[in-house]
C-alpha positions in Angstrom: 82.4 99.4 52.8 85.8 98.6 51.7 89.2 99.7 52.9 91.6 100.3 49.6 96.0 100.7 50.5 98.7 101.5 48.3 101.3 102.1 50.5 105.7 102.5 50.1 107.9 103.7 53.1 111.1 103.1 53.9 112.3 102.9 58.5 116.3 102.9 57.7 116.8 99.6 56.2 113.6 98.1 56.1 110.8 98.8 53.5 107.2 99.0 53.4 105.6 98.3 49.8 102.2 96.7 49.7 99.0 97.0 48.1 95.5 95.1 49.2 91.7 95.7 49.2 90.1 94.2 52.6 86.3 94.6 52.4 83.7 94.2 55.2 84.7 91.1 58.0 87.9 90.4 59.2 90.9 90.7 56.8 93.8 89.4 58.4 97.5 90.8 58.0 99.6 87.4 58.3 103.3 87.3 58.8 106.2 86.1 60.9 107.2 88.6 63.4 109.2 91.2 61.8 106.7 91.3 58.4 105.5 94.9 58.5 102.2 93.8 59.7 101.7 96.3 62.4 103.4 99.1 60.6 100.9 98.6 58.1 98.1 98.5 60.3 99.7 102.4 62.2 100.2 103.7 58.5 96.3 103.0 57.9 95.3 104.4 61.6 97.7 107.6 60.9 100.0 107.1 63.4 102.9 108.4 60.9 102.7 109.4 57.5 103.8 107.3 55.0 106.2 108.5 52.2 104.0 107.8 49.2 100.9 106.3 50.0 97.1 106.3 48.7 94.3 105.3 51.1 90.9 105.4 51.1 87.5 104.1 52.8 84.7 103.6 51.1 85.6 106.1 48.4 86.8 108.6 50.7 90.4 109.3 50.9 92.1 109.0 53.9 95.8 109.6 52.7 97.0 110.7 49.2 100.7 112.0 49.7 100.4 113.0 45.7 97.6 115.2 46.5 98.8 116.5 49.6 96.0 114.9 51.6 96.3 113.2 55.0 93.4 112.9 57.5 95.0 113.0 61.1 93.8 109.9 63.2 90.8 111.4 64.9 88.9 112.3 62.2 89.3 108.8 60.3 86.8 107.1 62.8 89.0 103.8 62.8 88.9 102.0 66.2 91.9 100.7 67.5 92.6 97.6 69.9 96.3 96.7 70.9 97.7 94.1 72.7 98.1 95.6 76.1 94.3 97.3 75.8 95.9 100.9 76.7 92.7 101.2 79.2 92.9 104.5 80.9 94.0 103.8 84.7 92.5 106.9 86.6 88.6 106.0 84.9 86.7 102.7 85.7 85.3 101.0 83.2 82.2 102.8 82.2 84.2 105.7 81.9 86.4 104.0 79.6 83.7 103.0 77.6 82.2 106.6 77.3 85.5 107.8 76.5 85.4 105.9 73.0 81.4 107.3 73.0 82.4 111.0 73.4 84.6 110.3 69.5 81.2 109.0 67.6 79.4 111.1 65.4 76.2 112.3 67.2 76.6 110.7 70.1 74.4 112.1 72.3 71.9 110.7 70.3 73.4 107.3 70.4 73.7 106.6 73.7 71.1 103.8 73.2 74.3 102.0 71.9 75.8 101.7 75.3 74.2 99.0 76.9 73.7 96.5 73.4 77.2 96.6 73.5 77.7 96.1 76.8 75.9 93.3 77.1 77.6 92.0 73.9 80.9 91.9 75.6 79.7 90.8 78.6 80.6 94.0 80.9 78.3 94.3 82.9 79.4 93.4 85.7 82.4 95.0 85.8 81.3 98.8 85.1 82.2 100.1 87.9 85.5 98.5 88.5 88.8 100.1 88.2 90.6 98.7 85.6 94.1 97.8 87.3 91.5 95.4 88.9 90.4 93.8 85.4 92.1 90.4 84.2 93.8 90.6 80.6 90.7 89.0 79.0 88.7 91.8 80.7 91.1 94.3 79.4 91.0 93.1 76.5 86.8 93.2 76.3 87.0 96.7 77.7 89.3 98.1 75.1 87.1 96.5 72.3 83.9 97.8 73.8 85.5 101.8 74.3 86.9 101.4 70.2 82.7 100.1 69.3 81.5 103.0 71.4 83.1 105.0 68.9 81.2 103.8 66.0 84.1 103.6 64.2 84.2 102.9 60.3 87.5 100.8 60.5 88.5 98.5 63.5 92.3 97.8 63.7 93.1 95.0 65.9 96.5 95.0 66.3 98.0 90.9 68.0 94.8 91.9 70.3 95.1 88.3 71.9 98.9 88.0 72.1 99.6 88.7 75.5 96.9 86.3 76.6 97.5 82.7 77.7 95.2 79.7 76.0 92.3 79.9 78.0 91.7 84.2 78.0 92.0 83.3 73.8 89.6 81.3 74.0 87.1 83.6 75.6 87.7 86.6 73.5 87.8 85.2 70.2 83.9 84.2 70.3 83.7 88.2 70.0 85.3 89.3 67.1 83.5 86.2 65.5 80.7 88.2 66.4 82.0 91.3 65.1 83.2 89.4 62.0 79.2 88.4 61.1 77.4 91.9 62.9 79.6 94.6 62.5 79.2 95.5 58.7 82.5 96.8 58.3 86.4 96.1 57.4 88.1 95.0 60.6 91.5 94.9 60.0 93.2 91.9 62.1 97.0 91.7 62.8 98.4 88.3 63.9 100.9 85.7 63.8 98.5 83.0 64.5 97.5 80.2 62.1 94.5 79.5 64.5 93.6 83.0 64.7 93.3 83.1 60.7 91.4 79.9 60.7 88.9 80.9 62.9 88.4 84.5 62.0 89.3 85.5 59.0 87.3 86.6 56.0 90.5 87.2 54.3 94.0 86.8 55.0 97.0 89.2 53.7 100.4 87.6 53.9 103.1 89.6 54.7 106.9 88.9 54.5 109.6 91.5 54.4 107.0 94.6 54.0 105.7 93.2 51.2 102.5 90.8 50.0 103.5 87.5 49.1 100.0 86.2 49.1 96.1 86.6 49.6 93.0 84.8 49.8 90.6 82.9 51.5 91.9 81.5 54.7 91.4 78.0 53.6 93.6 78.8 50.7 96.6 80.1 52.5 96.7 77.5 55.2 96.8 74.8 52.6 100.2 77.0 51.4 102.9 76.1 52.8 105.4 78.6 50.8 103.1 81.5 52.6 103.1 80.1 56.0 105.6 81.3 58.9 106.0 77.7 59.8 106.5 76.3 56.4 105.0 73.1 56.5 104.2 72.9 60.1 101.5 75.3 59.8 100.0 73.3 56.8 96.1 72.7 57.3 93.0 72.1 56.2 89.3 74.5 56.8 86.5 72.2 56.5 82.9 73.7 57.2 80.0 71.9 58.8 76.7 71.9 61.2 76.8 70.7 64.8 74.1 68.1 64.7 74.0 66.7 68.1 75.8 65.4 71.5 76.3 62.4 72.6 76.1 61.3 76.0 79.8 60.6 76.0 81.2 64.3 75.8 81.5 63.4 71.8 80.0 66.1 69.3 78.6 65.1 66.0 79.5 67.7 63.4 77.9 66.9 60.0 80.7 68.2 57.4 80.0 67.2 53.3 76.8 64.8 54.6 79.6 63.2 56.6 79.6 62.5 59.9 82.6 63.8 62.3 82.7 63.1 65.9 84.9 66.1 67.8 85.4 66.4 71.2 85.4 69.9 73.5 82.6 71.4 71.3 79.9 73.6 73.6 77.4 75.2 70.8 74.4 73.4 70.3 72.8 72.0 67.8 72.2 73.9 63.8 75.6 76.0 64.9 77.5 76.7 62.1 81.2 75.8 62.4 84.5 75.9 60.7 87.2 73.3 62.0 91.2 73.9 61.5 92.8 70.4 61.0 96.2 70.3 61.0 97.9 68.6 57.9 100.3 66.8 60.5 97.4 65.3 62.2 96.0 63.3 59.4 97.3 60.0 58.3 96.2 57.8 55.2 95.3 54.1 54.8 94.6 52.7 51.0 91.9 51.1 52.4 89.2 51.7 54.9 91.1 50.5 58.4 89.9 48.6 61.1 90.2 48.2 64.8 91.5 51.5 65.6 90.5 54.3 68.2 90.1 56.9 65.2 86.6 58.2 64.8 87.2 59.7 62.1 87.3 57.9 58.8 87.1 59.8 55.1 87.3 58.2 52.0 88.7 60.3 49.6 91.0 61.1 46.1 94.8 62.2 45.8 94.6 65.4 44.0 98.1 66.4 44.6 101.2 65.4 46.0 103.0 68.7 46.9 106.8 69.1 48.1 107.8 69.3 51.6 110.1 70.9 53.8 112.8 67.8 54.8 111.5 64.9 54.3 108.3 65.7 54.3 105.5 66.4 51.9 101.9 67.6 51.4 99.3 65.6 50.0 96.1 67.1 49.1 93.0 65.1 49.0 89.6 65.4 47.8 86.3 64.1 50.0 83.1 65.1 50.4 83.9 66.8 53.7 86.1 69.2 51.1 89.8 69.3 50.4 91.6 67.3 53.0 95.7 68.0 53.3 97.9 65.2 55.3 101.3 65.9 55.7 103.2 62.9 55.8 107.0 61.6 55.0 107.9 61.0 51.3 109.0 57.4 52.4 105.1 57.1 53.3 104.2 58.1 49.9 106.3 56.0 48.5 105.3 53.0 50.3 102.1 53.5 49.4 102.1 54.3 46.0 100.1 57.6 46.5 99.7 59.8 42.9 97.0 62.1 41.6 94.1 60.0 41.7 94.3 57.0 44.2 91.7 56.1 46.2 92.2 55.7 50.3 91.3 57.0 53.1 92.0 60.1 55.7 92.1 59.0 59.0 91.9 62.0 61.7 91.4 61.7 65.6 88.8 63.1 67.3 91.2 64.9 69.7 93.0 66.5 67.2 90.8 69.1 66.3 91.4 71.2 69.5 88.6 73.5 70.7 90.8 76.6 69.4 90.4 75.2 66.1 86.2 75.2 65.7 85.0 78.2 65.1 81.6 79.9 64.9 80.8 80.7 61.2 78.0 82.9 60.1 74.1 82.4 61.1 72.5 79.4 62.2 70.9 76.8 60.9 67.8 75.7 61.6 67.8 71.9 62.7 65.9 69.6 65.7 67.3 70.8 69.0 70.3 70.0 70.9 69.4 66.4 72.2 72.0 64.2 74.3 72.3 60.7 72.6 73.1 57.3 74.9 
């Protein structure tokens, strides 16, 4: 199933004009504040009607302003998930959930969905709670549950997590990692956040000024910084690997390229597929393979690229076996140390660095011995 928009439309002095494909998993819309990425995301819902426009799921058109043709929002079964979770206040929270139900096709029939989901999100304990009673993580859980329940053919997540400090993040986003891998259809993602993209997205749509600058694979536009709202500080690197054990000292084990990586603050056992986000800033180079340092993480690798910088800055991009490695270092550093396209050294990379918002689920499992504690 695949979400198709071609999309122009003008608020006073600021204009809308993009034009994207985001297939099944998590497409994210990426943008400074400001971009047009939740105006995009209403336009798609039908929460106004764009002035020329051409959308369509799976085949079947939602808007064609040529044609006439625009579907009003509750017969486009897309789901919707904002950042304040827009819970009704007068129903608890299984009545909130079997709001969304009453909106899915045949859903009498259905009701067997109820409780898979529930127990997906983790609700059940809270059913029967008013929802001025709920945290915003809850909210947040309760609002994605009631837009499921409507077995919707389009989720539109719209800054879902930004009213949420740190730690609430870090429980939701374990679910829409889910949803990314189970779901089976386009999920439309709006954020600000280069962690967010790292961990969740399928594909990422950059927006700046209404209009696509850029798309790709996550690890593509993170290692970009002209498409980044942080320019260079937002520079980073997606490396995929296999948690293969833990170590009696809190220290995880990730194998990444048949390399080893020890990470700290890493809970999923052992076979767990990951993807880790490692900032460009937080990776230095040595010519040669250093010594005596607290650094667990050593990876020989080759310049590919030395890429311009915001200041005086600049991006190098290596290759390793653990994948393309970016480092984002001073050009006086580069020039001390000779680096061109095709010297040898070595990335150096902390084990904190990697924070625990930046390793992400990704796809099944694998199979591999069990989760053993190592002296």
């Amino acid at each position: 199933m695949t979400l198709s928009v071609d999309l122009r439309h003008s608020f006073g002095d600021f204009s809308l004009d993009a034009r994207f494909e985001a297939p099944a998993g998590i497409t994210v819309l990426f943008g400074r504040s400001g971009a047009g990425k939740s105006s995009l995301a209403g336009a798609v819902a039908g929460l106004f009607r764009p002035e020329a426009a051409r959308i369509s799921l799976d085949g079947e058109t939602l808007v064609d302003t040529q044609r006439r043709v625009f579907r009003p929002p509750h017969r486009r079964r897309v789901g919707c998930v904002f950042q304040d979770g827009r819970l009704f206040p007068h129903l608890n929270v299984r009545q909130n959930l079997l709001y969304g139900h009453r909106f899915a096709s045949g859903w009498q029939a259905e009701a067997r969905d109820f409780d898979p989901i529930v127990e997906m999100l983790g609700l059940e304990a809270l059913l029967e709670r008013g929802t001025t009673d709920l945290s915003g993580g809850e909210r947040q859980r309760v609002a994605l549950g009631r837009a499921l329940l409507s077995k919707p053919r389009l989720l539109i997540a719209d800054e879902p997590l930004a009213a949420l400090d740190e730690g609430r993040k870090a429980d939701i986003l374990p679910y829409f990692e889910r949803l990314r891998d189970e779901l089976g259809i386009p999920v439309l993602y709006v954020s600000h956040s280069a962690s967010e993209v790292a961990r969740l997205a399928s594909r990422v749509i950059v927006l700046e000024a209404g209009r696509v600058i850029g798309e790709g694979r996550a690890e593509d536009v993170l290692a970009a910084p002209g498409l980044l709202p942080g320019g260079d500080s937002g520079v980073a690197s997606i490396l995929g690997g296999r948690v293969r054990t833990r170590h009696a000292d809190g220290v995880t084990e990730v194998e990444v390229g048949g390399l080893p990586l020890f990470l700290s603050g890493i809970g999923l056992p052992a076979g767990t597929t990951v993807r880790l986000r490692v900032r460009a800033s937080d990776v230095m180079i040595s010519l040669t393979r250093p010594e005596g340092l607290s650094a667990l993480n050593i990876i020989p690798g080759i310049v590919e690229r030395v890429m311009p910088g915001d200041g005086s800055g600049a991006i190098v991009r290596l290759r390793a076996a653990a994948g393309t490695i970016l480092a984002r270092l001073t050009r006086r550093s580069i020039r001390a140390l000779n680096l061109s396209e095709g010297t040898a050294c070595h990335a150096v990379i902390k084990s904190l660095a990697i924070a625990e918002a930046d390793i992400a689920r990704s796809g099944p499992q694998v199979n591999v011995a069990p989760e053993q504690e190592v002296g």
